[in-house]
N, C-alpha and C positions, 0 to 999 in steps of 0.2 A: 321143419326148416322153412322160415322165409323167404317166400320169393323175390330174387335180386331184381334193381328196379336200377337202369341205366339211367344217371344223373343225364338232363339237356345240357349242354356248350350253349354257355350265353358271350356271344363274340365280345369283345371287347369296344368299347365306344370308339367312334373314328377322334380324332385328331381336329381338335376346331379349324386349325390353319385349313388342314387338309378338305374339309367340308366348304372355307371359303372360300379357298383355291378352285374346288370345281365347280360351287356356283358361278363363280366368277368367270370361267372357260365357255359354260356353257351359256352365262349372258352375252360374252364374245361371239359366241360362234351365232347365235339365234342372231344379233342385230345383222353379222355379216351376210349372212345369210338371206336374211330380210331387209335389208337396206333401212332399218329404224320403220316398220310398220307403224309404231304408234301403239303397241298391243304393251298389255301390264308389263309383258318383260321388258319391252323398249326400256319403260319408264322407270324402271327399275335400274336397268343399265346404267339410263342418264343421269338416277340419283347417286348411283355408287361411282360412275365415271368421275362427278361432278365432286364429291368428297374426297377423293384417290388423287385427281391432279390441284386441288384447292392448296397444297402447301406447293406449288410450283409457281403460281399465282404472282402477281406482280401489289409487294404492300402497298396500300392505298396513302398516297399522298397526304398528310394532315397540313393544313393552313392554319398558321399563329400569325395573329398582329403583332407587330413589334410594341405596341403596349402591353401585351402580355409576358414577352421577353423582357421586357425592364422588371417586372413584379414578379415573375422569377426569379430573378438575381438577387 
């Protein structure tokens, strides 16, 4: 008879949300922590901050001559 061989538990993959959520916690917590050192994670922070509130953002103004408004119409 064959010796039984205990298959390994391979866990399940986390949850993408759930992996951004606690990068995310933990770029919170490092900056507060460090008042924005300047260090990779800073910089990280300020790019993922910077992407997160960019649709809160105030739309940027476009300037038309009113000669372009005529050749429009």
């Amino acid at each position: 008879m064959a010796p039984q061989v205990e298959l390994q538990r391979v866990p399940e993959p986390a949850a993408e949300s759930d992996i951004l959520r606690e990068q995310l916690d933990y770029l919170i917590e490092h900056t507060a922590q460090n008042a924005q050192c300047g260090c990779a994670e800073c910089q990280r922070y300020l790019k993922v901050r910077a992407a997160l509130i960019e649709i809160f953002a105030e739309p940027q103004a476009r300037v038309v001559e009113i000669g372009q408004l005529a050749k429009a119409a």
